[in-house]
N, C-alpha and C positions, 0 to 999 in steps of 0.2 A: 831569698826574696820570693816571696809566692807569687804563681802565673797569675794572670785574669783572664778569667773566662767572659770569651764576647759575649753580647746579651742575644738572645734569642728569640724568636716571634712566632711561636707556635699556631699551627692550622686552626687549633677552633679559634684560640686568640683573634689568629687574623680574621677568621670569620666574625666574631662579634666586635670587633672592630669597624669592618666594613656597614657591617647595619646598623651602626650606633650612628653610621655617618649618613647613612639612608633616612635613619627615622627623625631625624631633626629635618629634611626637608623635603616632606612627604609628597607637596602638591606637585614639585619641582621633578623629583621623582617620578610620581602617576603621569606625567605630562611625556616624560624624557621616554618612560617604558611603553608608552603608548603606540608610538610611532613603532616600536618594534614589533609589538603584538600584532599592529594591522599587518607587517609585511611578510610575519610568518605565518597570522591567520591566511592571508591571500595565496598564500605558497600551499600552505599544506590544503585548505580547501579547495583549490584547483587541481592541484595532485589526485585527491581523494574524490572530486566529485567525477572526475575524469575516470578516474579508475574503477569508478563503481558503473560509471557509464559504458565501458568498456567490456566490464566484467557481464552486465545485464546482457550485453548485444552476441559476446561469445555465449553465453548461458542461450538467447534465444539460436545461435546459429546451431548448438549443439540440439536444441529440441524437434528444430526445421529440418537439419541435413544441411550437405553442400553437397548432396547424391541427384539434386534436382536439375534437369537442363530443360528449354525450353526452343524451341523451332518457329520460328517466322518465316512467312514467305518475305522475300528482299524484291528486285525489279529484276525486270529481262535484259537482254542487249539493247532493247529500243527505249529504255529509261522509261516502262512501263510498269506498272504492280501484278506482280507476280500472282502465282495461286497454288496452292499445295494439293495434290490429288487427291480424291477421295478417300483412295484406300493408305492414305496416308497412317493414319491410326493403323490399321492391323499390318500394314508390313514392319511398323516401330515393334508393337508387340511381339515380333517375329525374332525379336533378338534375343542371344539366348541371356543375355545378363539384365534385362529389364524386364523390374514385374510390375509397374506401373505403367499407364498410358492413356494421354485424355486430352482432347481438343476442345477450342472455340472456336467460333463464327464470327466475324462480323456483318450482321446484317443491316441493311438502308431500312433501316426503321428509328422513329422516337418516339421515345416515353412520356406522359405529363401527368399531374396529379387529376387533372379534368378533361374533358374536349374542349375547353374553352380556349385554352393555351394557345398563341400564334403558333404556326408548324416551324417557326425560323430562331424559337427558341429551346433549343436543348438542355439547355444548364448544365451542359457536360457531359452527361450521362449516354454510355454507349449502350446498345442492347447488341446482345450477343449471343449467337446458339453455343448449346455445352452439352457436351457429352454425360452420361449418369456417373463415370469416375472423375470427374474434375475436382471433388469435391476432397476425396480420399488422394487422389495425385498429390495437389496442393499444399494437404494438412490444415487444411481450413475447417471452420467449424461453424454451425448453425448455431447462432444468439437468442433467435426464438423461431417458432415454426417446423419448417421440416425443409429437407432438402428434395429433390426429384425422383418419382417412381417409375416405374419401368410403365405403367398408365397415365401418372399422373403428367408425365413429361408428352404425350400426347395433346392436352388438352391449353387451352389458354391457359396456364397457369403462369407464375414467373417466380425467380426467385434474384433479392436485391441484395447490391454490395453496401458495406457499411456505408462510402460514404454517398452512393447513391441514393439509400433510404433517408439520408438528413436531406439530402436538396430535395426528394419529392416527399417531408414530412412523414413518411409510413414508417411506423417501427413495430407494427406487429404484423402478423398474418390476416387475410382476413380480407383488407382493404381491396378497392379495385382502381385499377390505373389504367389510364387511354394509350394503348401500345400498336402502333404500325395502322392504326383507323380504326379499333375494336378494343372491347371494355377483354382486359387482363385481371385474374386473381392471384394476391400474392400467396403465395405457397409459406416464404421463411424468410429471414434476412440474415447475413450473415455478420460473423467479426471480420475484422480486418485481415488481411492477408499479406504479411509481411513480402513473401516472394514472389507473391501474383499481383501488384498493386494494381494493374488494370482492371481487376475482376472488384477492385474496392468500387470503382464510378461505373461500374458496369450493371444490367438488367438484364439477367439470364434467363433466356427459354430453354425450356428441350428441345433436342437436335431433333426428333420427328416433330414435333408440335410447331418448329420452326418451317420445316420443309410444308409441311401442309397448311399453317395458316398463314406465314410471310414472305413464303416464297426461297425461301432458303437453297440453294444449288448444291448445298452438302461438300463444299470446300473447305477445310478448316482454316484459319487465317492463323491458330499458333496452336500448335500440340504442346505438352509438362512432359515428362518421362522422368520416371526416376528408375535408377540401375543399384546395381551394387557397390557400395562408398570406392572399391579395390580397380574397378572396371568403367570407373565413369570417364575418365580420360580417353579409354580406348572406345566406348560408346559414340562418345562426342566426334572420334576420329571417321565413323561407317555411319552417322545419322543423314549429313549432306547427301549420299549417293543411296540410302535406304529410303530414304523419304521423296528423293524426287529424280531415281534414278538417271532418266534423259538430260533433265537441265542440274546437277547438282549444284552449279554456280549461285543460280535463286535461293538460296537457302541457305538462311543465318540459323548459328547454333550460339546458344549464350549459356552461362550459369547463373541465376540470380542472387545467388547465395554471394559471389565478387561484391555485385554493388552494396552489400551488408556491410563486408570486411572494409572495401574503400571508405565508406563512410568512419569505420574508427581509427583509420590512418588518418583522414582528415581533422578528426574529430583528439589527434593526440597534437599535428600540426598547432592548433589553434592551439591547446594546450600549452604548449612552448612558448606564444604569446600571451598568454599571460599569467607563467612563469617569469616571462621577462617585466610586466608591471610590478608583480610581487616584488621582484630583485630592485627594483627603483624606488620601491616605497621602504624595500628593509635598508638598503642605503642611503633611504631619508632620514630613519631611524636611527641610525648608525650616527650622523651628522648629529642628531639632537641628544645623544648620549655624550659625545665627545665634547658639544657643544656645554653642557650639562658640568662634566668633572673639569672643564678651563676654571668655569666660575667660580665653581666650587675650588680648585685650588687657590682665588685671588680672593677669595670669602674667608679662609682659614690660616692665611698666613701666620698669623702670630696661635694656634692651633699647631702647628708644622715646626714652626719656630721652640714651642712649649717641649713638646716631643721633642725634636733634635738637641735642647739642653738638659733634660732627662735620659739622653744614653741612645734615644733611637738611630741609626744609623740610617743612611741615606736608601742602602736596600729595605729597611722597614717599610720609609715612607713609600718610595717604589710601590713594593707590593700589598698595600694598604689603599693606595688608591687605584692597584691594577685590581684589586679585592672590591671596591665600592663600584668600578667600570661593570666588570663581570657579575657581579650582583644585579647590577642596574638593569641591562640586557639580560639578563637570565630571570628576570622578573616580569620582561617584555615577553621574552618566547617559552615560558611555561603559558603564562594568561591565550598569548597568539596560538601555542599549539592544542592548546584545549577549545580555544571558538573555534578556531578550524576545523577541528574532529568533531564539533558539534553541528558545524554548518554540515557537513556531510552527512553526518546518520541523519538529518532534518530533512535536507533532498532527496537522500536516498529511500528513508522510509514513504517519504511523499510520495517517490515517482514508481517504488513496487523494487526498485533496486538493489542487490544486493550492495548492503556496507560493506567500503575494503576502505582503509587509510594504509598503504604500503608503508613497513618500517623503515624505508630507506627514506621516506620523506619525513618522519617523525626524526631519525638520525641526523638526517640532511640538515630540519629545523635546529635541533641542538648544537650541532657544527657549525653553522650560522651565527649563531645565539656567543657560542665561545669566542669565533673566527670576530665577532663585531666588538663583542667588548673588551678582546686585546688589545686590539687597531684603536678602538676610540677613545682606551683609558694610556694607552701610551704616552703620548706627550705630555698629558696632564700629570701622570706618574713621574716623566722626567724632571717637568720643571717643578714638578713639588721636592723633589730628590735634590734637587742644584741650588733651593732656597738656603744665604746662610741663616745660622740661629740669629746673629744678635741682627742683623736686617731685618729677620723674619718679626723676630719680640718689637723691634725700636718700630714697628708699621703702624699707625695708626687705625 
């Protein structure tokens, strides 16, 4: 008696099996995959723009330093405003691990584009005396004009923060502005200043040009220091009692370079949320795939029925319709994971960013993509599996 050999269902087999079943219901299909694609584009384009966003801010803190700290005076005992000593500058410079060092002023003066201007409206802009190193402290950089000379900082002259120069309209050198009662020349205006951002709404004099035309008492209101990246911790530790020996209490020590880094901890936070809308829309996906092969097994019955009296066995149909599930979603998260990598180099190239799409979210996406069309082609797999034949043929 010869044996029989069960029948078999070979991998490409079942592969063009599963798409024979796709392409007769194309629309039903683009519709089903759709939902997928949004919730892996959402996914991997929040990952990635997150991450390029990330990447830009470490790229700028690496160009900045986090070697920079800066000095405030804080209040006294009697919940008054403090002031930092003259010689506050040269006794900082006196440390032997800092080779920067550079103050402001605050001075009771305003700026406006004319004399016409009421005196009660500032538009935010502070004016402030600076020292000739503020410029090199900071790492900031002149946009156009020039910054202060060892003369030139004697004289009216001024020089504007980025976003100072937008409220009083001047963006080149040249111009003149009504500063403290008397016509000012702008010197230069500057870029932005990631670590200094007060210096951004700020209108800076020279510290002599300040004492002699507005009065200036030669108090600094906030020194920069940068030290050596190895030594800033122990800088930070001798600044309070080097700077205002008598009262060390008055004196706040900060790093600006923190408020960078908390901004992309916040900024991965939010992240997370909406990671989690992506996750609700790829399990809306999920739902319209599943929803998608029900029908399709109550569309094919006597299909299912044809096959089960030609020899196929229950595990064919099985993996025939777990073959058309995974197809389905896999046709969703190749399209999702390619707009998504596209939404990202699209903002990233826009906003000057480096492009990063991490491959654990490209992995993640395709684990997803498997993980959804298991689960959603499952029961439709069963109950095509549990169909009998002559039910399946006798269905109208």
């Amino acid at each position: 008696m010869t044996a029989v050999t069960p029948s078999r269902l070979m991998a490409r087999d079942l592969l063009r099996v599963g798409l024979a079943g796709l392409r007769v219901r194309r629309t039903r299909v683009a519709l089903a995959s759709l939902g997928i694609a949004i919730g892996i584009a959402t996914m991997v384009a929040v990952v990635g723009i997150s991450s390029s966003s990330q990447a830009d801010l470490l790229r700028r803190l690496d160009e900045l330093g986090t070697n920079m700290l800066t000095v405030k005076a804080g209040q006294t005992l009697q919940g008054e405003d403090a002031k930092l000593p003259e010689q506050s500058v040269a006794m900082v410079s006196r440390i032997e691990s800092v080779y920067a060092v550079a103050a402001t002023g605050d001075l009771e003066a305003s700026v406006y584009r004319t004399d016409r201007i009421p005196a009660d409206r500032t538009g935010g802009i502070s004016v402030r005396a600076a020292t000739l190193g503020l410029l090199e402290t900071v790492q900031g950089r002149v946009r156009t004009g020039s910054w202060f000379t060892t003369a030139s900082a004697s004289f009216p002259t001024v020089v504007l923060g980025d976003l100072a120069s937008r409220r009083l309209g001047v963006t080149a050198p040249g111009a003149q502005v009504w500063l403290g009662g008397r016509w000012f020349t702008v010197l230069g205006v500057l870029d932005p200043v990631p670590l200094a951002p007060g210096i951004d709404r700020a209108a800076l004099v020279g510290w002599e040009g300040a004492r002699d035309l507005l009065s200036f008492d030669g108090h600094p209101t906030m020194l920069y220091e940068r030290s050596t990246p190895e030594y800033v911790e122990a800088v930070r530790s001798v600044l309070p009692r080097t700077v205002n020996p008598e009262y060390p209490e008055e004196v706040t020590v900060s790093r600006p370079s923190d408020a960078l880094a908390a901004r992309a901890a916040t900024a991965g936070a939010f992240t997370n949320l909406l990671l989690g809308l992506g996750a609700v829309a790829l399990l809306v996906g999920g739902v319209g795939v599943a929803n998608t092969m029900v029908v399709s097994v109550l569309e094919r019955r006597r299909e299912i029925g044809l096959r089960r009296a030609l020899g196929a066995t229950r595990g064919h149909i099985r993996a025939q319709f777990l073959a058309e599930s995974l197809l389905l979603s896999g046709l969703g998260g190749v399209a999702g994971l390619a707009l998504g990598t596209l939404v990202t180099i699209g903002y990233a190239v826009s906003n000057g960013f480096p492009t990063l799409v991490p491959l654990w979210a490209i992995g993640g996406g395709l684990g997803a993509v498997v993980v959804i069309g298991s689960v959603a082609g499952l029961y439709p797999a069963v109950r095509a599996a549990r169909l009998s034949p002559t039910v399946a043929l006798g269905t109208a």
